[in-house]
PQR file with spaces between the fields and no chain letter, atoms N, CA, C, O and H, PARSE charges and radii, in Angstrom:
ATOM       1  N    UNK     1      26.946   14.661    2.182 -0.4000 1.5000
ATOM       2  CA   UNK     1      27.778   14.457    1.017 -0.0000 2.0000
ATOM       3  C    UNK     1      28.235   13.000    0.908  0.5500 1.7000
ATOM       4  O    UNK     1      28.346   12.502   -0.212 -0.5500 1.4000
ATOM       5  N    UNK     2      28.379   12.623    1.494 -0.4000 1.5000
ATOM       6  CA   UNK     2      28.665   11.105    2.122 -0.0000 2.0000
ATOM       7  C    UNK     2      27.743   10.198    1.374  0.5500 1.7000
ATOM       8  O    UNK     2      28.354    9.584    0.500 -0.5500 1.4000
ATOM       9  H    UNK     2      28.288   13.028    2.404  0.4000 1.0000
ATOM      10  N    UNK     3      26.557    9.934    1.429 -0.4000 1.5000
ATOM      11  CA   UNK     3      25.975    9.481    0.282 -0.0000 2.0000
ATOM      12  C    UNK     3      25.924    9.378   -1.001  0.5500 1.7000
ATOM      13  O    UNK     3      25.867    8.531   -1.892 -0.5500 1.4000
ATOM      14  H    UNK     3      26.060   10.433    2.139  0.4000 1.0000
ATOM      15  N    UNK     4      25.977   10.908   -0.768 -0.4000 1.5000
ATOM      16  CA   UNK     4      26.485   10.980   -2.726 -0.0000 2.0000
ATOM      17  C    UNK     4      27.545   10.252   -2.799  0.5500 1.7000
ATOM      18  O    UNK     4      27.359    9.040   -2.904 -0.5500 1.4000
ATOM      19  H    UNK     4      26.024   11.597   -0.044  0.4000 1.0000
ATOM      20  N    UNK     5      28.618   10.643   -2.773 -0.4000 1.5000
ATOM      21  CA   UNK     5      29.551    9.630   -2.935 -0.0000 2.0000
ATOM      22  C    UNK     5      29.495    7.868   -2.845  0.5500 1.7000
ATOM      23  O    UNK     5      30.190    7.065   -3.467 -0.5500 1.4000
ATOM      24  H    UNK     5      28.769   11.628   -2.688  0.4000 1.0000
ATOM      25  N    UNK     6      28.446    7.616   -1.876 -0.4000 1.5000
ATOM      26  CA   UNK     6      28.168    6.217   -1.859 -0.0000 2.0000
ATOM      27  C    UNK     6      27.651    5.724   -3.038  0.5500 1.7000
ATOM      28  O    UNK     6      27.978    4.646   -3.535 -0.5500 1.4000
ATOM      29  H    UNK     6      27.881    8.268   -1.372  0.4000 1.0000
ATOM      30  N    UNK     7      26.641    6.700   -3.608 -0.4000 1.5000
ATOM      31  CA   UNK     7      25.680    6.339   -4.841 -0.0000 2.0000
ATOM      32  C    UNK     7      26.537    6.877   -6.204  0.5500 1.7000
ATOM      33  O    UNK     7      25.972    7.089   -7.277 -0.5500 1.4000
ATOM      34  H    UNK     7      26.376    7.576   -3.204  0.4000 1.0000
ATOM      35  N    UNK     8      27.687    7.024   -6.034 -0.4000 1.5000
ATOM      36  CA   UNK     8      28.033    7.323   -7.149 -0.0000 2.0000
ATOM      37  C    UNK     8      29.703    6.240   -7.479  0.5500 1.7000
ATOM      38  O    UNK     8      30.447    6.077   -8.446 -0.5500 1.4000
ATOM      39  H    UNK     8      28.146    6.851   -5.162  0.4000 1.0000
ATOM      40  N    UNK     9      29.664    5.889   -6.505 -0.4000 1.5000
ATOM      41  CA   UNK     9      31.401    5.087   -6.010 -0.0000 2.0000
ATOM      42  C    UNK     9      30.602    3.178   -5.615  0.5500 1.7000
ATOM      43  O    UNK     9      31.304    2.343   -5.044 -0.5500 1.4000
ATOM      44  H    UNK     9      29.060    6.021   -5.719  0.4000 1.0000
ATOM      45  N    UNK    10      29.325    2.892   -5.995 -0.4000 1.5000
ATOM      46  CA   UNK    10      29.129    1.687   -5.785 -0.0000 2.0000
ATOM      47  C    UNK    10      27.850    1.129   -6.960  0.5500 1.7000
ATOM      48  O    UNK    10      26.991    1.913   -7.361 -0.5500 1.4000
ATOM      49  H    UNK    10      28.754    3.569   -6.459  0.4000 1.0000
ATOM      50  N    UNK    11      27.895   -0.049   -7.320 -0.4000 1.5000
ATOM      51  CA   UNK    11      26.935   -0.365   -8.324 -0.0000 2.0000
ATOM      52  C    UNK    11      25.393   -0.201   -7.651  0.5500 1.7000
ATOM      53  O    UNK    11      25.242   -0.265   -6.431 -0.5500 1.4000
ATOM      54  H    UNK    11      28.593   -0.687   -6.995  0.4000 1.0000
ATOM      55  N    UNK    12      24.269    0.016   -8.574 -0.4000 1.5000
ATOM      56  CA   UNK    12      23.222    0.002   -7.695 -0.0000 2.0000
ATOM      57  C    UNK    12      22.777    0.986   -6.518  0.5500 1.7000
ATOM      58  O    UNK    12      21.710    1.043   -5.906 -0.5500 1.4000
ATOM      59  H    UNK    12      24.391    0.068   -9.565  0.4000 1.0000
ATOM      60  N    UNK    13      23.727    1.602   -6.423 -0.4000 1.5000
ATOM      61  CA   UNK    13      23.557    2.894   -5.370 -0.0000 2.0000
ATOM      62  C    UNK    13      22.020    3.551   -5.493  0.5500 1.7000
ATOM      63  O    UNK    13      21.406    3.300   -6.530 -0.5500 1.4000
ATOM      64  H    UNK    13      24.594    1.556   -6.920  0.4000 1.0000
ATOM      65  N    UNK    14      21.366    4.394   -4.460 -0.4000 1.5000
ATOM      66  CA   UNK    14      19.961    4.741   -4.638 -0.0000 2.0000
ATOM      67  C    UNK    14      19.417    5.312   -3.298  0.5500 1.7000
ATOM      68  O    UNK    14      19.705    4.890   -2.178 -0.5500 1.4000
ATOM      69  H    UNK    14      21.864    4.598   -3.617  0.4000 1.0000
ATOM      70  N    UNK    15      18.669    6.235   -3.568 -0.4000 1.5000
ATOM      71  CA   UNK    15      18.020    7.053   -2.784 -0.0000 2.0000
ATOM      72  C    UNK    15      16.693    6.680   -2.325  0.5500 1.7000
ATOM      73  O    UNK    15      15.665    6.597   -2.997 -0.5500 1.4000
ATOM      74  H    UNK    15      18.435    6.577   -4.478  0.4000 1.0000
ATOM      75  N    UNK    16      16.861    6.464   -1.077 -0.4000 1.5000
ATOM      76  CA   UNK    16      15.071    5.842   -0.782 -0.0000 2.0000
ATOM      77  C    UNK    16      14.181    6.329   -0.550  0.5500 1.7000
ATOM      78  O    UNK    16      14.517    7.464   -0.210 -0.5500 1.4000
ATOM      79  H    UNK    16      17.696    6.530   -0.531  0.4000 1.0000
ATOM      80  N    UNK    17      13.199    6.244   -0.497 -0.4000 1.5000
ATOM      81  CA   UNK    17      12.026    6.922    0.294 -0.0000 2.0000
ATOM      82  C    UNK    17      11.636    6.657    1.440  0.5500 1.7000
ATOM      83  O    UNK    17      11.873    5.578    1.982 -0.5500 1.4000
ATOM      84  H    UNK    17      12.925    5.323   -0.773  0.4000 1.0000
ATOM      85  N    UNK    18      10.829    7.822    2.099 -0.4000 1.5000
ATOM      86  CA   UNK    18       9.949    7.182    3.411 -0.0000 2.0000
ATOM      87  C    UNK    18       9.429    5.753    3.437  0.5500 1.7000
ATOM      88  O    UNK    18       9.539    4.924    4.339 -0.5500 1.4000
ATOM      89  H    UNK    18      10.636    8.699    1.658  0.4000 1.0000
ATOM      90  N    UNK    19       8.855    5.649    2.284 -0.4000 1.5000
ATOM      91  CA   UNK    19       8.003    4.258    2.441 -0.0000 2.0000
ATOM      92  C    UNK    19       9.088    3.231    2.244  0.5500 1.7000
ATOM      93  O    UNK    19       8.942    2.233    2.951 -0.5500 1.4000
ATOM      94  H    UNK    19       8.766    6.323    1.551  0.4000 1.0000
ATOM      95  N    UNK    20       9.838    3.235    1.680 -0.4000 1.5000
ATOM      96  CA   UNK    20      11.030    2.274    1.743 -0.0000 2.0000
ATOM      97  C    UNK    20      11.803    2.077    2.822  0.5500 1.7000
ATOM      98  O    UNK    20      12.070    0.927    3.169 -0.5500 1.4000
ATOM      99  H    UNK    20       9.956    4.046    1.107  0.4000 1.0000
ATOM     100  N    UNK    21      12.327    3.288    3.590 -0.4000 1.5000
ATOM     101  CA   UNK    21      13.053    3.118    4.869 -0.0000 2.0000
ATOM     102  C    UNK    21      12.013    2.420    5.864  0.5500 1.7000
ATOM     103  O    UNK    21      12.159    1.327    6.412 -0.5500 1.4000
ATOM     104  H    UNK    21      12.110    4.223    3.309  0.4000 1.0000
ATOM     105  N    UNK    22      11.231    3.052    5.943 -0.4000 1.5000
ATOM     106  CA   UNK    22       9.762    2.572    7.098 -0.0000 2.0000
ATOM     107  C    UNK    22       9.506    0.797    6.929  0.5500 1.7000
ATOM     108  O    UNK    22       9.273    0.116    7.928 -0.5500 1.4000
ATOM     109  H    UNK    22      11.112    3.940    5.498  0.4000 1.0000
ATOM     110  N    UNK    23       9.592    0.149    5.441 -0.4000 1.5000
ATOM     111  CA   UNK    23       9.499   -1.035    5.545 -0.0000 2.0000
ATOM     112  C    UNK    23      11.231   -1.719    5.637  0.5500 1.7000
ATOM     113  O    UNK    23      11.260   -2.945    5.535 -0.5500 1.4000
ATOM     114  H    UNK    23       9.781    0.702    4.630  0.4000 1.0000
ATOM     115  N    UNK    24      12.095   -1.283    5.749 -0.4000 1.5000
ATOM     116  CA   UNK    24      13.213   -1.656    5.767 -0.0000 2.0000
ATOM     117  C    UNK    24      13.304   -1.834    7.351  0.5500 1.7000
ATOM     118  O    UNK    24      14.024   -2.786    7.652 -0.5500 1.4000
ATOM     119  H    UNK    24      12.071   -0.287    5.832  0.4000 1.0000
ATOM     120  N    UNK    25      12.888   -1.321    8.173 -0.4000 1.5000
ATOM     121  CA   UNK    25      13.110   -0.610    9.359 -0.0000 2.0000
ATOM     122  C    UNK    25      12.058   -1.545    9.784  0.5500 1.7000
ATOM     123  O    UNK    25      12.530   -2.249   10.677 -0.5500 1.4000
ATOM     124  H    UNK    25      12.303   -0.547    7.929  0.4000 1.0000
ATOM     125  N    UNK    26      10.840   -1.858    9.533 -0.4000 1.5000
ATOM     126  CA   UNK    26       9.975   -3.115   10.203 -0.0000 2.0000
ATOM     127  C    UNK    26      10.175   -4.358    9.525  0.5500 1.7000
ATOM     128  O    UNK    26       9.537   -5.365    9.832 -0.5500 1.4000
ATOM     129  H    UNK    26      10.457   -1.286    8.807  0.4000 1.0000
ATOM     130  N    UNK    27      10.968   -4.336    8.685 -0.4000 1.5000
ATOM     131  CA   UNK    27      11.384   -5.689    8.858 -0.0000 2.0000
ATOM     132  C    UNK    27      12.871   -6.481    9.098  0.5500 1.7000
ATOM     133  O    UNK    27      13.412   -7.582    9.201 -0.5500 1.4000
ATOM     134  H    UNK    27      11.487   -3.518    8.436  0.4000 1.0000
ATOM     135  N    UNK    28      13.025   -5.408    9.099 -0.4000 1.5000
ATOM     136  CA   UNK    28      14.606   -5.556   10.391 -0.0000 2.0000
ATOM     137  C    UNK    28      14.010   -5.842   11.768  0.5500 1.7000
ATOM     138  O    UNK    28      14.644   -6.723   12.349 -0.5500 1.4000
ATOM     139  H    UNK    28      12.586   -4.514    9.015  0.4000 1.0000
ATOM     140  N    UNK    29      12.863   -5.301   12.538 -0.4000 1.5000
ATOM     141  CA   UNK    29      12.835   -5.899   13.418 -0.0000 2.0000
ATOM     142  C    UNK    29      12.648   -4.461   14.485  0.5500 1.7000
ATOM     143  O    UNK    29      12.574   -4.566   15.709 -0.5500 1.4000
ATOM     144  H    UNK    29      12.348   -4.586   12.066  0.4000 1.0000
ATOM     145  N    UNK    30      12.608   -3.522   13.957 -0.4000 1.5000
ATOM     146  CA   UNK    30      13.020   -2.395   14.837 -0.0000 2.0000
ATOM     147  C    UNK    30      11.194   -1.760   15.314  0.5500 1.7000
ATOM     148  O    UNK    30      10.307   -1.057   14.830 -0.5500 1.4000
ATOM     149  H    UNK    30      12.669   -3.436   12.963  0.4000 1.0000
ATOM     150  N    UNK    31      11.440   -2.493   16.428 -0.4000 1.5000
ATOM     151  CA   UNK    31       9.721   -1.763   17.471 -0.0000 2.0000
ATOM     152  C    UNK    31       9.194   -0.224   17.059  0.5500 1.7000
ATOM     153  O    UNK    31       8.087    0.174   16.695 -0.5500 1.4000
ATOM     154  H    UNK    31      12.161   -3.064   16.822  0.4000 1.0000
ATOM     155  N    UNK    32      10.486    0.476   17.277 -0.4000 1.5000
ATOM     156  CA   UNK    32       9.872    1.923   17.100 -0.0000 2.0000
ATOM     157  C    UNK    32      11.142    2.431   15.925  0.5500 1.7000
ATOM     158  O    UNK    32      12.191    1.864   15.620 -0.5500 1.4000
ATOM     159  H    UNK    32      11.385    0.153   17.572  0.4000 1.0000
ATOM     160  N    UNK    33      10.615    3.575   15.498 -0.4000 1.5000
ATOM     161  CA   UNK    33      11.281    4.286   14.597 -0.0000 2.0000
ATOM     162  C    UNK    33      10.368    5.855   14.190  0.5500 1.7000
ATOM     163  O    UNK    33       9.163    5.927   14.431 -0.5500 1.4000
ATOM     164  H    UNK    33       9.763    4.036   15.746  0.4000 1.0000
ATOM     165  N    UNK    34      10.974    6.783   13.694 -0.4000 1.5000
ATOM     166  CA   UNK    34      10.626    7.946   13.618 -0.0000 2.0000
ATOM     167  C    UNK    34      11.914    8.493   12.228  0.5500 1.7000
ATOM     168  O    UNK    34      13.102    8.210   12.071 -0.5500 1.4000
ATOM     169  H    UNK    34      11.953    6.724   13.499  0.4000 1.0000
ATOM     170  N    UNK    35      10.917    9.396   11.409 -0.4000 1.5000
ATOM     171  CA   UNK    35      11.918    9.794   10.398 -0.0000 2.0000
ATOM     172  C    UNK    35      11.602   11.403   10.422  0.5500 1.7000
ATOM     173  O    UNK    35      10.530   11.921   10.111 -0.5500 1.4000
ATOM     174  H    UNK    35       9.952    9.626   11.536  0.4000 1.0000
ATOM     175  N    UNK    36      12.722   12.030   10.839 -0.4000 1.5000
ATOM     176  CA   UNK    36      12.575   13.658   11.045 -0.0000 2.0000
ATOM     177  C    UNK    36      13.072   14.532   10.678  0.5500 1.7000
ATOM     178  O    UNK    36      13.951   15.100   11.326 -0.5500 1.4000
ATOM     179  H    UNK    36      13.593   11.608   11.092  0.4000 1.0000
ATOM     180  N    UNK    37      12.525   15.056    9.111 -0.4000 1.5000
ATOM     181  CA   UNK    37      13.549   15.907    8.257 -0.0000 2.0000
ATOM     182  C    UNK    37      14.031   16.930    9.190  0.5500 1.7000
ATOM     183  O    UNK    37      13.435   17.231   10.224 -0.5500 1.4000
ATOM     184  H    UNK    37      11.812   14.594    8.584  0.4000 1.0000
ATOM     185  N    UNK    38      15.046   17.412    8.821 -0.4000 1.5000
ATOM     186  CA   UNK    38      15.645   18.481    9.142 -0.0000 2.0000
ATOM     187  C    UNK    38      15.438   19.903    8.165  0.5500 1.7000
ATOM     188  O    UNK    38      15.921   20.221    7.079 -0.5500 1.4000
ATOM     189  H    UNK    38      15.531   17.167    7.981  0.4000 1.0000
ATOM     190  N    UNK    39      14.565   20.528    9.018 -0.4000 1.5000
ATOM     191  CA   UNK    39      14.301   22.083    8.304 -0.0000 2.0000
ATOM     192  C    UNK    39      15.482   22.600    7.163  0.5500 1.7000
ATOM     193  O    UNK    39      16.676   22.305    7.115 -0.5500 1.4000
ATOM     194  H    UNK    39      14.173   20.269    9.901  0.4000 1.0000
ATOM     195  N    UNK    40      14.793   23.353    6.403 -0.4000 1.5000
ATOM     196  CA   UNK    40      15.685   24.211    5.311 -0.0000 2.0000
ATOM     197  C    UNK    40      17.022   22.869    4.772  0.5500 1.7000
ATOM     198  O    UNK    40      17.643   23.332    3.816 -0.5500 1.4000
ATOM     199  H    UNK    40      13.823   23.593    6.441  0.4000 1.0000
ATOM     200  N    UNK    41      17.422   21.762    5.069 -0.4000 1.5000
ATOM     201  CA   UNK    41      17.565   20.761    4.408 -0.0000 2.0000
ATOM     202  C    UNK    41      16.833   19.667    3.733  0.5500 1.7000
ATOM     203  O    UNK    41      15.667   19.297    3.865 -0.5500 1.4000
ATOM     204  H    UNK    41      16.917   21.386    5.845  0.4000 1.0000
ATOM     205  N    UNK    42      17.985   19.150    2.829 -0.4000 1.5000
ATOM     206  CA   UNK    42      16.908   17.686    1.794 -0.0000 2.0000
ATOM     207  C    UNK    42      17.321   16.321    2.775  0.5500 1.7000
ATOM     208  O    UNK    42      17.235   15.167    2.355 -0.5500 1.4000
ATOM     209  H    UNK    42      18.933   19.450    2.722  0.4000 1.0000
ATOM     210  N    UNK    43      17.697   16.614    3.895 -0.4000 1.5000
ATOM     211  CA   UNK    43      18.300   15.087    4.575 -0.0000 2.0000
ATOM     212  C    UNK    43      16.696   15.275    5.625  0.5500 1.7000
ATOM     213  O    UNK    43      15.848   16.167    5.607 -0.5500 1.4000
ATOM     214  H    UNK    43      17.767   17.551    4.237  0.4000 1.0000
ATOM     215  N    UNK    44      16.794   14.122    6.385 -0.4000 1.5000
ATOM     216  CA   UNK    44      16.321   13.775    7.384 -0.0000 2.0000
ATOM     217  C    UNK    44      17.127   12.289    8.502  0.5500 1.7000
ATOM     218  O    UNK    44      17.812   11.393    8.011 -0.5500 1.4000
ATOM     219  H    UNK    44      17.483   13.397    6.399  0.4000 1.0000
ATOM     220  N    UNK    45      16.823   12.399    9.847 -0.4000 1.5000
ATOM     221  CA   UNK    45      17.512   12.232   10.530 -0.0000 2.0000
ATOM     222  C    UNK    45      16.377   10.551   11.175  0.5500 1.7000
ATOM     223  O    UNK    45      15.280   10.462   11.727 -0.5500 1.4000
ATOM     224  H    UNK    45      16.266   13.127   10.246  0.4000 1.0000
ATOM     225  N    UNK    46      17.446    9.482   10.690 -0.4000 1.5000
ATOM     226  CA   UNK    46      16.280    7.960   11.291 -0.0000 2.0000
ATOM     227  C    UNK    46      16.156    7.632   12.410  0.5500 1.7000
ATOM     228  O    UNK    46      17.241    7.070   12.563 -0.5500 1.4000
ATOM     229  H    UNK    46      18.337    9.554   10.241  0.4000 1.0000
ATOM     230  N    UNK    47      15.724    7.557   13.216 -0.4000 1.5000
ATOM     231  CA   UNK    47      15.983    7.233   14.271 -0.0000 2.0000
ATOM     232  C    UNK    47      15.093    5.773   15.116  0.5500 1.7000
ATOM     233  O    UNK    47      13.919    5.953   15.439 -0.5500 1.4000
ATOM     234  H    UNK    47      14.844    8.014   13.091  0.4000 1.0000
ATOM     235  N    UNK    48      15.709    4.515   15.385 -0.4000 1.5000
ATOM     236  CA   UNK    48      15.126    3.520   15.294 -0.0000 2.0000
ATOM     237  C    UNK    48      15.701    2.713   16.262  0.5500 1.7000
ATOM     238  O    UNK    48      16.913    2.550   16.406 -0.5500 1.4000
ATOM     239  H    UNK    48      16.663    4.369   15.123  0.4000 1.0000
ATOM     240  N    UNK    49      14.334    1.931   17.293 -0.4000 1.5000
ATOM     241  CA   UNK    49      14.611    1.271   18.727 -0.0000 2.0000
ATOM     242  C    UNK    49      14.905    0.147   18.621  0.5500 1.7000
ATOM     243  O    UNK    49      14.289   -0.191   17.611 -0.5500 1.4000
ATOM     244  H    UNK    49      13.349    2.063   17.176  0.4000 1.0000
ATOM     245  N    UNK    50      15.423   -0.677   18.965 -0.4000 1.5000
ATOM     246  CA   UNK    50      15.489   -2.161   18.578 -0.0000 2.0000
ATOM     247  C    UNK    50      13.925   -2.667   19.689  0.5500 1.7000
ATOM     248  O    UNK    50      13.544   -3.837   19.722 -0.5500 1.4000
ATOM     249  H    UNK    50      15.923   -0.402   19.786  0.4000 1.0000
């Protein structure tokens, strides 16, 4: 719920995609990373190594 509220309480707010987090995430710098929805939910969980 927390998001929503982010995207609705800030200009520009927005929902990303895989392919967006995945290049956000290599070019931050982060070696490893893994994106792992969570069953019977619309979230998924990032998880990323420096």
């Amino acid at each position: 719920m927390l998001d929503m509220c982010m995207m609705a309480y800030t200009n520009g707010g927005k929902e990303r995609t895989l392919v967006e987090w995945k290049d956000i995430l290599d070019r931050s710098g982060f070696a490893s990373h893994s994106i792992k929805p969570i069953p019977s939910e619309f979230r998924s969980v990032i998880v990323a190594y420096p």
